[in-house]
C-alpha positions as CSV (number, residue, x, y, z in Angstrom):
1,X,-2.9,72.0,-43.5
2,X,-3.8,72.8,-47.1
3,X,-4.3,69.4,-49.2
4,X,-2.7,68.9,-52.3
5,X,-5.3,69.9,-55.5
6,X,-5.7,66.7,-57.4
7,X,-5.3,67.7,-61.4
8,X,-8.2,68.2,-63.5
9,X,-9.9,65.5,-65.0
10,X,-9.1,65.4,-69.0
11,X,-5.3,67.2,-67.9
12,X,-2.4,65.4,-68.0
13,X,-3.7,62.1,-70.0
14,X,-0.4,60.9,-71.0
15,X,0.0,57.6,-70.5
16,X,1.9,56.5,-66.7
17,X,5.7,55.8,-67.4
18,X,7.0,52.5,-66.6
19,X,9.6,51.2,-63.8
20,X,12.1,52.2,-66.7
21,X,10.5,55.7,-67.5
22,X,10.5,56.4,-64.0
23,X,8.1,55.1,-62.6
24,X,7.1,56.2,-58.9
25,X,10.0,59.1,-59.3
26,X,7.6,60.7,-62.4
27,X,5.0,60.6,-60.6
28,X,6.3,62.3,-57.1
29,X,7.4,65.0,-59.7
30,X,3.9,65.5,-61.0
31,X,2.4,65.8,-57.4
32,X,5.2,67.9,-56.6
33,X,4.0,70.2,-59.3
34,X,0.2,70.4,-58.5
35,X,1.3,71.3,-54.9
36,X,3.8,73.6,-55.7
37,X,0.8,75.5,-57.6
38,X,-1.8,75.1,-54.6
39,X,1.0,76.6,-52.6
40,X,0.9,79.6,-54.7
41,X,-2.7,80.0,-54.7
42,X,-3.5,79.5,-50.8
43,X,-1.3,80.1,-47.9
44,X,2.3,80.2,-46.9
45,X,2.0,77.2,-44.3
46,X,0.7,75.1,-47.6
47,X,4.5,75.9,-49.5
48,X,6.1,74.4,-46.3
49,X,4.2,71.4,-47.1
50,X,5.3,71.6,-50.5
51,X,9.1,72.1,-49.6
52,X,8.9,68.7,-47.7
53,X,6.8,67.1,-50.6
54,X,9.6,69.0,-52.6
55,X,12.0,67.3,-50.8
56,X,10.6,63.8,-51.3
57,X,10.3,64.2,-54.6
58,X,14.0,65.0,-54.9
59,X,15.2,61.6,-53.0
60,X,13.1,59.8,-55.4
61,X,14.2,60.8,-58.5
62,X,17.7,60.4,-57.0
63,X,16.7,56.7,-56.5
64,X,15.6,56.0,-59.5
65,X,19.0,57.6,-61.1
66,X,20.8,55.3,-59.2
67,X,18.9,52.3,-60.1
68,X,17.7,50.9,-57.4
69,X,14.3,51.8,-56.8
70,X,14.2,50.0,-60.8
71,X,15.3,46.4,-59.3
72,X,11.9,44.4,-59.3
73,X,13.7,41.6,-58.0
74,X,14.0,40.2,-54.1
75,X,17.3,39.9,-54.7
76,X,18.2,43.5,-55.8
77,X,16.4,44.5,-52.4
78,X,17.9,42.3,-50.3
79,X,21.2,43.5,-51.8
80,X,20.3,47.0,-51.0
81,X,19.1,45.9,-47.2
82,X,23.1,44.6,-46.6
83,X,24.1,47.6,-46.9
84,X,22.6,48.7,-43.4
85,X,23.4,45.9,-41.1
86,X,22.7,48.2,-37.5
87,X,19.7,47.3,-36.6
88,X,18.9,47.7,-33.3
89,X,16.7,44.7,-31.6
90,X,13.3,45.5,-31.1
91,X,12.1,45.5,-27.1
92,X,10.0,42.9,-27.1
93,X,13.3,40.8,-28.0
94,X,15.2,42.5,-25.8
95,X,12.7,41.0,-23.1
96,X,13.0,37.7,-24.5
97,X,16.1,37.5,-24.8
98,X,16.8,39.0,-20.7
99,X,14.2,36.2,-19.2
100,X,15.3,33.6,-20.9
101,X,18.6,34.1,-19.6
102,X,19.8,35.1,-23.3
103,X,21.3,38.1,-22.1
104,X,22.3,39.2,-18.4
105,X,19.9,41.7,-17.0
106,X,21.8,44.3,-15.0
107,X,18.2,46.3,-14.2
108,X,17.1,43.3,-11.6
109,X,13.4,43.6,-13.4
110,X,13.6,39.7,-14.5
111,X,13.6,38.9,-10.7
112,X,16.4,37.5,-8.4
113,X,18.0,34.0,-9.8
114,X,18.7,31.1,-7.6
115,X,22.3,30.9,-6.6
116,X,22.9,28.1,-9.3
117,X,22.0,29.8,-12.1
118,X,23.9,29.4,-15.3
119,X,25.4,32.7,-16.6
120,X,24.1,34.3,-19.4
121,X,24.5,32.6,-23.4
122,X,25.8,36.1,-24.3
123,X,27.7,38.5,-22.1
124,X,26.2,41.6,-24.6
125,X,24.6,43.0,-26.8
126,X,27.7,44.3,-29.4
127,X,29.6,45.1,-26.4
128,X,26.8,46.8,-24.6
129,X,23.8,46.2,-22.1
130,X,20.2,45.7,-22.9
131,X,19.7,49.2,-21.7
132,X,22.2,50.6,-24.4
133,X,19.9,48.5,-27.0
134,X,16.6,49.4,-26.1
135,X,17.7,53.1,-26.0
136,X,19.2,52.6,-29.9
137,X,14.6,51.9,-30.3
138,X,13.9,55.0,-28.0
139,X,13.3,53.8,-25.3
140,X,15.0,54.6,-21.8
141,X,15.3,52.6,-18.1
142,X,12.2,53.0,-16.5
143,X,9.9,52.1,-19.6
144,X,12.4,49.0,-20.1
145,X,12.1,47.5,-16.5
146,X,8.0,47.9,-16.8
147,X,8.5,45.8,-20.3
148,X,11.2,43.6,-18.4
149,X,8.8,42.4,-15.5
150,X,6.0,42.3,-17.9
151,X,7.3,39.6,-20.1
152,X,7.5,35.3,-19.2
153,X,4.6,33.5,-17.7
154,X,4.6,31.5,-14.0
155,X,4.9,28.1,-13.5
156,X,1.6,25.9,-13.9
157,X,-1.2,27.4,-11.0
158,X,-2.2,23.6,-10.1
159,X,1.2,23.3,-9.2
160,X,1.2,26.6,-7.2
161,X,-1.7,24.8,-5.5
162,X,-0.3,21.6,-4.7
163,X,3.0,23.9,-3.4
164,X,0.7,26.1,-0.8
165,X,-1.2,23.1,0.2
166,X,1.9,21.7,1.7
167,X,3.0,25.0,3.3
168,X,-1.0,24.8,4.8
169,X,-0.6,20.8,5.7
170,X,3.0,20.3,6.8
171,X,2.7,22.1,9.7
172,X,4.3,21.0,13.4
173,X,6.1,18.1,11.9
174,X,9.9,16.8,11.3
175,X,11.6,14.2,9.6
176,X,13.3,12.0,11.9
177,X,16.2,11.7,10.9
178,X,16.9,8.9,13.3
179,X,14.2,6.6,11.3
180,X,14.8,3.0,11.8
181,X,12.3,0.5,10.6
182,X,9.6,0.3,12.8
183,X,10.2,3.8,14.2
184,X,7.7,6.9,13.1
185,X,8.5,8.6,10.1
186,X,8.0,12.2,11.7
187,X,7.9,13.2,14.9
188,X,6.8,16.5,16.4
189,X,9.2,19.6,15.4
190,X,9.9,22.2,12.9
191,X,7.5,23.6,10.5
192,X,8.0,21.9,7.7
193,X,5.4,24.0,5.6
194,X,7.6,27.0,4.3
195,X,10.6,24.6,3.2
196,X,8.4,22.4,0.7
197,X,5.6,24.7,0.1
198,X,5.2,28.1,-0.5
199,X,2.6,31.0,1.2
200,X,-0.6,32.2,0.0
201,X,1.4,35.7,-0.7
202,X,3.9,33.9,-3.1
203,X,1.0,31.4,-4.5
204,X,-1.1,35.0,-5.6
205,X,2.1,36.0,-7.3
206,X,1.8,33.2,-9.2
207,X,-1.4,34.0,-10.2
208,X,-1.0,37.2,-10.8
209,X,2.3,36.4,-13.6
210,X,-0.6,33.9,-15.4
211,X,-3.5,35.4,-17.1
212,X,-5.8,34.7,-14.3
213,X,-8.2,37.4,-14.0
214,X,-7.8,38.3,-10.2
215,X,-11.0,38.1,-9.2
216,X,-11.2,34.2,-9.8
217,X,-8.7,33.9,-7.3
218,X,-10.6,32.5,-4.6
219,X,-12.2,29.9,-7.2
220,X,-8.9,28.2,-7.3
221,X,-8.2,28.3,-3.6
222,X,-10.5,25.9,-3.1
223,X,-8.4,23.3,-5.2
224,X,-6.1,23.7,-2.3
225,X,-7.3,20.5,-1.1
226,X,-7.4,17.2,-2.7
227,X,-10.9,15.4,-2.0
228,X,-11.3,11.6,-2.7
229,X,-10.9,10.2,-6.3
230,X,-13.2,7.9,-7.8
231,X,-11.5,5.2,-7.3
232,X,-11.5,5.5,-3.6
233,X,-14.9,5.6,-3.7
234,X,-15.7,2.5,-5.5
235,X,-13.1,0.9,-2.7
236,X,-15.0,2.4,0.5
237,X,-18.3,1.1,-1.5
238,X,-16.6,-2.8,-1.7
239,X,-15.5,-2.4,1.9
240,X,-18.9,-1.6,2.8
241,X,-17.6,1.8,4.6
242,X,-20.7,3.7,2.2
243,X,-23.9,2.6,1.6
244,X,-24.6,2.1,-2.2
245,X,-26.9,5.2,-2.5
246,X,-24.0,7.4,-0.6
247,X,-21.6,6.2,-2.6
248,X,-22.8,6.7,-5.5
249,X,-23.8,10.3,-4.8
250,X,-20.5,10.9,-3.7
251,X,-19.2,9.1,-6.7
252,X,-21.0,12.1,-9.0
253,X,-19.5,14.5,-7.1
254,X,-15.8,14.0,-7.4
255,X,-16.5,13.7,-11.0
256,X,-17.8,10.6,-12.2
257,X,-20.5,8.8,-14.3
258,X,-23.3,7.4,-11.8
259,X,-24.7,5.2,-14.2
260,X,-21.2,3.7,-14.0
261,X,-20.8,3.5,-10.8
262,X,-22.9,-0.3,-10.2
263,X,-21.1,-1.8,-12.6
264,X,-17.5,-0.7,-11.2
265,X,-18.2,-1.9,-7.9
266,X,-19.4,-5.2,-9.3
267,X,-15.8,-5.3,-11.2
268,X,-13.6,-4.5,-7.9
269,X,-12.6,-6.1,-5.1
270,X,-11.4,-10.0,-5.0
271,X,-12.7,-12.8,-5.6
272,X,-13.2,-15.7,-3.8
273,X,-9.8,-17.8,-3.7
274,X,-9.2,-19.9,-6.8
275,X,-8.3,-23.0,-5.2
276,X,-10.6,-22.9,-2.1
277,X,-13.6,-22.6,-5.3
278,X,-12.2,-25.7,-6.8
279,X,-12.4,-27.9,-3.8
280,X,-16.0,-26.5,-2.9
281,X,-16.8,-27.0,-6.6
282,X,-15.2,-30.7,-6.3
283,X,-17.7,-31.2,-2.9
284,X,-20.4,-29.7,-4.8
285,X,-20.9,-27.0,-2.9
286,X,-20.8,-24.6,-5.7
287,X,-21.8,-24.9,-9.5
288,X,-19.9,-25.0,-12.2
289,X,-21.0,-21.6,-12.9
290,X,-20.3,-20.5,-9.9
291,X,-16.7,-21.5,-10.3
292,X,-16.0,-20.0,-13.8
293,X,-17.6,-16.6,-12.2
294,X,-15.2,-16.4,-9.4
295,X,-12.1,-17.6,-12.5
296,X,-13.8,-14.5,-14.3
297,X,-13.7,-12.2,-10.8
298,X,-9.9,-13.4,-10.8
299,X,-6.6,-12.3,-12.0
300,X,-6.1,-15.1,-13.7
301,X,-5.5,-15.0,-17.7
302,X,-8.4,-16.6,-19.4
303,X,-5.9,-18.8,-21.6
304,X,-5.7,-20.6,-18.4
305,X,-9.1,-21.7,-17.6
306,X,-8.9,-24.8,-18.6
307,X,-6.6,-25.8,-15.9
308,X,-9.3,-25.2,-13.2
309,X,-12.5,-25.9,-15.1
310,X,-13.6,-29.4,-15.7
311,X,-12.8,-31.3,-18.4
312,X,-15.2,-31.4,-21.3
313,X,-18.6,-34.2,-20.7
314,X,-21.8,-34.8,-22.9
315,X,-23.0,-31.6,-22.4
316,X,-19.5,-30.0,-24.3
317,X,-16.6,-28.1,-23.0
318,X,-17.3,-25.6,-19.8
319,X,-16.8,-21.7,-21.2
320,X,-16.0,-19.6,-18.4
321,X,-18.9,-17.1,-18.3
322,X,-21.5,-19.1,-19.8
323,X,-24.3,-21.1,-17.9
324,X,-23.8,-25.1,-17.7
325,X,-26.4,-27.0,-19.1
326,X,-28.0,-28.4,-16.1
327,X,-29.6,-31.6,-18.2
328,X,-25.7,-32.8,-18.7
329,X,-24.0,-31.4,-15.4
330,X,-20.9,-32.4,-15.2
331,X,-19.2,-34.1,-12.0
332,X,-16.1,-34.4,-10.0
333,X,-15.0,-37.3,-11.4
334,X,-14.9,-35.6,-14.9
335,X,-12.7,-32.6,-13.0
336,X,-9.9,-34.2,-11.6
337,X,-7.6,-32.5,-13.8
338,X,-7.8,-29.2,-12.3
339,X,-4.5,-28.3,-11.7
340,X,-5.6,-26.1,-8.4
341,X,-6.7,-29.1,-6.5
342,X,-4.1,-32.3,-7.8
343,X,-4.0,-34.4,-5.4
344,X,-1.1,-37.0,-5.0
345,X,0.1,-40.2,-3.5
346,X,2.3,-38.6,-0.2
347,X,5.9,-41.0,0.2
348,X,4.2,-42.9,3.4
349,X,0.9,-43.9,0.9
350,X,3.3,-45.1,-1.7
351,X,5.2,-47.4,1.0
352,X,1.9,-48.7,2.1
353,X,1.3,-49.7,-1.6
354,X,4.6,-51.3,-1.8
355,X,4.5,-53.3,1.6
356,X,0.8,-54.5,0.2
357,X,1.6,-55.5,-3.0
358,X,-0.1,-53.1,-4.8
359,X,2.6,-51.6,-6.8
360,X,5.9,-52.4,-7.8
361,X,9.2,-51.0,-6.6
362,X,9.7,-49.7,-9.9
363,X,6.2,-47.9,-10.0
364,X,6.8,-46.5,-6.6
365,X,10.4,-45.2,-7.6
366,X,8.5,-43.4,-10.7
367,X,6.0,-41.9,-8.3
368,X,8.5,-40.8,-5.6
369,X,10.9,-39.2,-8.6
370,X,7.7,-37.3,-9.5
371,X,7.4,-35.6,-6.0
372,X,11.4,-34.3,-6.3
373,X,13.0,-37.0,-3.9
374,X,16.5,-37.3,-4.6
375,X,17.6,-40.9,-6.5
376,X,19.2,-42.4,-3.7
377,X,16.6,-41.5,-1.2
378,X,13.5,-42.8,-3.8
379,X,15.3,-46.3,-4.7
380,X,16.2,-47.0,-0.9
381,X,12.4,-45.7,0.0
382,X,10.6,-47.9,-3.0
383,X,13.1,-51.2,-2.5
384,X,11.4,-51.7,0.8
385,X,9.9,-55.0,-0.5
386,X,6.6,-55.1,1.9
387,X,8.4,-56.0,4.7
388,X,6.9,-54.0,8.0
389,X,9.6,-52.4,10.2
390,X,10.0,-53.1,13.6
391,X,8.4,-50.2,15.0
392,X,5.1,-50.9,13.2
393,X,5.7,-53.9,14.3
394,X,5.9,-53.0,18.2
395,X,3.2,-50.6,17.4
396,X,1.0,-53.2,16.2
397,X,1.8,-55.1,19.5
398,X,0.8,-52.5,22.0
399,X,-2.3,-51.9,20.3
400,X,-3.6,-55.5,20.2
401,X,-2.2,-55.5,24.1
402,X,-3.9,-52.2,24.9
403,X,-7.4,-54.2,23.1
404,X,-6.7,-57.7,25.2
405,X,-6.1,-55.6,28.2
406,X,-9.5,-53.4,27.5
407,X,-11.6,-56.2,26.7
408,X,-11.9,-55.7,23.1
409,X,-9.6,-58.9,22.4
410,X,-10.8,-62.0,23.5
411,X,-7.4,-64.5,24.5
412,X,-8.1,-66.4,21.5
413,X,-8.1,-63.1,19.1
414,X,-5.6,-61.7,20.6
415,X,-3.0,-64.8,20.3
416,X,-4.0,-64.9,16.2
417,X,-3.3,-61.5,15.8
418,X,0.4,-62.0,17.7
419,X,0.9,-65.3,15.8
420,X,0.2,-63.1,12.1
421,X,2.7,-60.7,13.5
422,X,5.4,-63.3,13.1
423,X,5.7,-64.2,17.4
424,X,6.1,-67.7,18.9
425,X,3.4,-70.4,20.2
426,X,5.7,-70.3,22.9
427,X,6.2,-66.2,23.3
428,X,2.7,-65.5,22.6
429,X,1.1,-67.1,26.2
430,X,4.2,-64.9,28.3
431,X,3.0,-61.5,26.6
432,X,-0.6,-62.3,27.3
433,X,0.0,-62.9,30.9
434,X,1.9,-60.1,31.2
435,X,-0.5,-57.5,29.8
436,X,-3.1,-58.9,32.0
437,X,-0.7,-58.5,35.0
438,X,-0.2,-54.7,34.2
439,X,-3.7,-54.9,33.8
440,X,-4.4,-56.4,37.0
441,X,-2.1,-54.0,38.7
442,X,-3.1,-50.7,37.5
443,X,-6.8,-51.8,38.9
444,X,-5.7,-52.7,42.2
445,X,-3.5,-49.6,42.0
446,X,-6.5,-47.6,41.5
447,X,-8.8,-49.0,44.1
448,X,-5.9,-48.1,46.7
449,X,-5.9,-44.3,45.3
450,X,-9.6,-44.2,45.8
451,X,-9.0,-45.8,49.2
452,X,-6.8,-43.3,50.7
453,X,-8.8,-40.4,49.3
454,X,-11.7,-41.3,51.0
455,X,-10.1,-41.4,54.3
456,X,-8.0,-38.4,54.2
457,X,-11.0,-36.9,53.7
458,X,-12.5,-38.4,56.5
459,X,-14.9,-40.4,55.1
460,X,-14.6,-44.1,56.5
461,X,-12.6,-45.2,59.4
462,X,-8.7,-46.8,59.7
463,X,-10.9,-50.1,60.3
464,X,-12.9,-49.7,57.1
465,X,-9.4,-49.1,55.5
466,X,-8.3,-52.5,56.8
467,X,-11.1,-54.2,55.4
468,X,-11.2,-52.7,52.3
469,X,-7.5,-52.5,51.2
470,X,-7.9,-56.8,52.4
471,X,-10.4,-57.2,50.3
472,X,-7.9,-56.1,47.3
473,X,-6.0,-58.7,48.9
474,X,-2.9,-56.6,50.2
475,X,-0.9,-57.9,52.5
476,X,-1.8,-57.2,56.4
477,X,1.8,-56.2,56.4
478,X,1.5,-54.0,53.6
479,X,-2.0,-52.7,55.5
480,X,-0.2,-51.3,58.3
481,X,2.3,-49.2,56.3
482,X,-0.1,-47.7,54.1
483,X,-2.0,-46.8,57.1
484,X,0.6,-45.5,58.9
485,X,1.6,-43.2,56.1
486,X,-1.5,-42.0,55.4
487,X,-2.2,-41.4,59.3
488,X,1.3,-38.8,58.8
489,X,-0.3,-37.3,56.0
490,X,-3.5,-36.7,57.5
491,X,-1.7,-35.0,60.9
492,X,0.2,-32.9,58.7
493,X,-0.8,-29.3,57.8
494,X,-1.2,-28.3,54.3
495,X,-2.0,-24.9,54.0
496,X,-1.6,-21.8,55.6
497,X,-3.0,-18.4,55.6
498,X,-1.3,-15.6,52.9
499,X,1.0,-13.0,54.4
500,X,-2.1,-10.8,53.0
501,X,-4.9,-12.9,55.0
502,X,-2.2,-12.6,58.0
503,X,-2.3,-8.9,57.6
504,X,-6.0,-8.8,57.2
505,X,-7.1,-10.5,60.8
506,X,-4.5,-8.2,61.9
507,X,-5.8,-4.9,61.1
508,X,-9.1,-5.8,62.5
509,X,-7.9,-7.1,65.9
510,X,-8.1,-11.0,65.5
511,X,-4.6,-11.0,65.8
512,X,-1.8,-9.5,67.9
513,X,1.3,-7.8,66.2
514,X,3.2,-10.7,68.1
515,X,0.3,-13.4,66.7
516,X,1.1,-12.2,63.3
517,X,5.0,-12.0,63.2
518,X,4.5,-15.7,64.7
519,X,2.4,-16.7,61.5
520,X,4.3,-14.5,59.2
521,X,7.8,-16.4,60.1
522,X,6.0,-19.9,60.0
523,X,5.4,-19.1,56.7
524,X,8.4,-19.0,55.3
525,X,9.7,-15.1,56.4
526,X,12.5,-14.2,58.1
527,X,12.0,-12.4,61.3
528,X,13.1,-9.1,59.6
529,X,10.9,-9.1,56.7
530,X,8.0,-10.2,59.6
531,X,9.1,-7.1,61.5
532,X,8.5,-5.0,58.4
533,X,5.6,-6.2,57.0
534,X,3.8,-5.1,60.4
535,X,4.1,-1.4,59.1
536,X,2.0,-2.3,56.0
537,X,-0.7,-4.0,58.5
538,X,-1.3,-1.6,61.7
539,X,-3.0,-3.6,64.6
540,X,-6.5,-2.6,64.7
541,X,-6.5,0.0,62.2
542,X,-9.5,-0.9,60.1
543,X,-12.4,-0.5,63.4
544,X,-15.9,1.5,62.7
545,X,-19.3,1.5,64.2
546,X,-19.8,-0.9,61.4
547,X,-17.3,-3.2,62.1
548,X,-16.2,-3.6,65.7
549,X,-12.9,-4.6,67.2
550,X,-13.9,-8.3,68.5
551,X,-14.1,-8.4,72.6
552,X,-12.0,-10.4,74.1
């Protein structure tokens, strides 16, 4: 193509017209001219050139007639711009506008929606498809699906992750759906995988919609699985499952700071409890610093520390944290605020103050008020007066008796202690004679036991019986019964062999089937249940070179 000859320098020096002269129309016309002569003086395909220049030239000056190319203003363009209102939408909107559901997509290249989805926000596009509006830009169906699949993103690929780990890891399991509490949350069943994950296939589409590069890939399948977080760590370290030096290499690799690491296992775990510190502190078996360490170890708010720590003593209030001074330790009597280990009067301790005239009634009533007894109950409980009930009373009895009667109490002791308890000169004599009868009695008793057990066991004679029970001074009377029992209990069997011992001898020919059904019945079984058990014990069934049948 020829190019247009540009005019010679010096030619044409007349000043450039202005917007109202002309303007860009003038000076189309002067180009037109130069090329109109280089059409002349080269070749015929150079005057097309010049028709279409020509041409040009013509629509401009027609422009300017009409006046619009001379509006310098927005507004005078955007006032000639209304005038042609059909634009078509460009393709890229037109893909835009079809995945987000702007539009309905009768091509299918946006991908199949779930059977919920909403309809479209606008049935058309001036009552046509988007195929009808991308062909207004030029361009036709096949060239419009590539742009329609082309255009939206996937869903996040960590969450593509977390989807095909569960299609990987919920395999061979089903929800019961008979769970009751107590009862397994799954039981063996269905795959489970494919209805709350999805398959590597679907998880590389994923990918593939995202601007992953393909080749990475297999980078992000090993996210498929979760490992342990830090946290876990520092907990296996506190449990003691890791040593330190495993832990904390296994700390760095799921991502943390080693140098971290000894300090956040110092911080975990529990602390010793509160109130089991404050009554070893209280004992002295821990420090005071010991104790504000296991407050600082604690949930507990620091505004209420002063509840547990002692209260403040010449060496200055305790600061949780801080170190005692040992010169000016302080001790438990300076502690016995702490609210953790307040200890109070019980309603029994505050009776026995009563009865003793150690408090008043009304003191006691305060006291028993304090530890949430109802009115009624703490007035009758604190009016007491100091008079001892009657069954302290007969407690206090038995136990001076149980002291007379053990020796403890001499006669004269034991009749002060009565006489303080409010008994008789009279009275006091009768019980004393009687707890030295029962004490009398339960002696001779004794002897008699040991008697008879030494000859039922064959170890003295009737005769030596008869001396010995005289002795005791038992009646001869009473001599003869006791021997005549005893005789009856000594003739009188008191064991027999098991049904399995029975069966035993049996089997290896000590006994005859008629020997054992004899035994079996004496025992307690019924001639039947004799009869039967001999098919559990066969006669002479159990004889080897080892163990021969006995000879007769």
């Amino acid at each position: 193509m020829a190019t247009v000859a540009e005019p010679a320098e010096g030619a044409g020096t007349a000043a450039p017209a202005t917007a109202s002269q002309g303007g860009s129309g003038s000076s189309l016309v002067t180009t037109l001219l130069n090329g109109w002569k280089a059409a002349i003086d080269n070749a015929p395909t150079a005057l097309a050139d010049a028709l279409g220049l020509w041409y040009a030239a013509r629509a401009a000056l027609q422009t300017v007639a009409s006046g619009v190319a001379a509006a310098v203003s927005q507004d005078t363009i955007n006032q000639a711009l209304a005038k042609y209102t059909y634009v078509p939408l460009s393709p890229a909107a037109i893909g835009v506008a079809a995945v987000r559901n702007v539009v309905p997509d009768p091509t299918g290249a946006t991908g199949k929606p779930p059977p919920e989805y909403p309809p479209a926000q606008f049935p058309s596009i001036d009552s046509h498809d988007i195929v009808a509006e991308a062909a207004l830009s030029g361009m036709d169906l096949a060239r419009l699906k590539v742009l329609l699949a082309s255009t939206g993103e996937s869903y996040g690929v960590i969450d593509a992750l977390r989807l095909y780990n569960r299609y990987k890891g919920l395999w061979a399991t089903e929800k019961n759906p008979d769970y009751t509490p107590g009862a397994p949350l799954y039981v063996a069943g269905t795959d489970l995988g494919p209805a709350w994950g999805i398959p590597l296939s679907e998880f590389d589409t994923v990918v593939a919609r995202s601007d992953i590069r393909p080749e990475f890939v297999p980078d992000l399948l090993l996210l498929a699985k979760d490992s342990v977080t830090p946290a876990d760590v520092v907990m296996m370290a506190v449990k003691e499952i890791l040593d330190m030096p495993t832990a904390t290499d296994l700390y760095a690799a799921v991502g943390g700071f080693p140098e971290q690491f000894p300090a956040l296992v110092d911080a975990a775990g529990d602390a010793a409890g509160i109130e089991k510190a404050v009554a070893l502190w209280m004992h002295g078996a821990i420090t005071t610093s010991e104790l504000t360490q296991i407050l600082a170890m604690s949930r507990v708010n620091p505004r209420f520390y002063s509840l547990y720590t002692p209260l403040p003593s010449a060496a200055g209030p305790v600061v949780p944290g801080q170190a005692v001074d040992a010169a000016a330790p302080t001790t438990w009597e300076t502690g016995w605020q702490i609210a953790a280990n307040a200890k109070y009067l019980g309603a029994f301790e505050i009776g026995d103050l009563v009865k003793n005239g150690d408090i008043t009634a009304d003191v006691a009533l305060q006291w028993l008020l304090q530890e949430g007894y109802p009115t009624d109950q703490a007035q009758t409980y604190a009016s007491l007066g100091g008079k001892p009930s009657d069954a302290v009373k007969q407690q206090t009895e038995a136990m001076v008796l149980d002291e007379y009667a053990a020796g403890m109490y001499t006669q004269a002791q034991a009749t002060a202690a009565l006489t303080n308890m409010g008994y008789t000169a009279a009275a006091i004599p009768v019980i004393l004679a009687s707890a030295a009868a029962r004490m009398s009695i339960a002696a001779r008793n004794e002897a008699v036991n040991r008697v008879k057990a030494a000859y039922l066991r064959g170890n003295i004679t009737s005769n030596q019986v008869a001396i010995d029970l005289a002795e005791l001074n038992i009646p001869a009377t009473a001599i003869t019964a006791y021997l005549g029992a005893w005789g009856v209990e000594l003739a009188t069997p008191t064991g027999h062999l098991s049904p399995s011992e029975i069966g035993w001898f049996l089997e290896r020919g000590f006994l005859t089937p008629a020997q054992a059904t004899a035994r079996w019945q004496a025992g307690g079984l019924s001639a039947p249940d004799a009869q039967l058990l001999l098919n559990r014990y066969p006669a002479n069934s159990v004889h080897s070179s080892a163990n021969p049948a006995p000879t007769a």
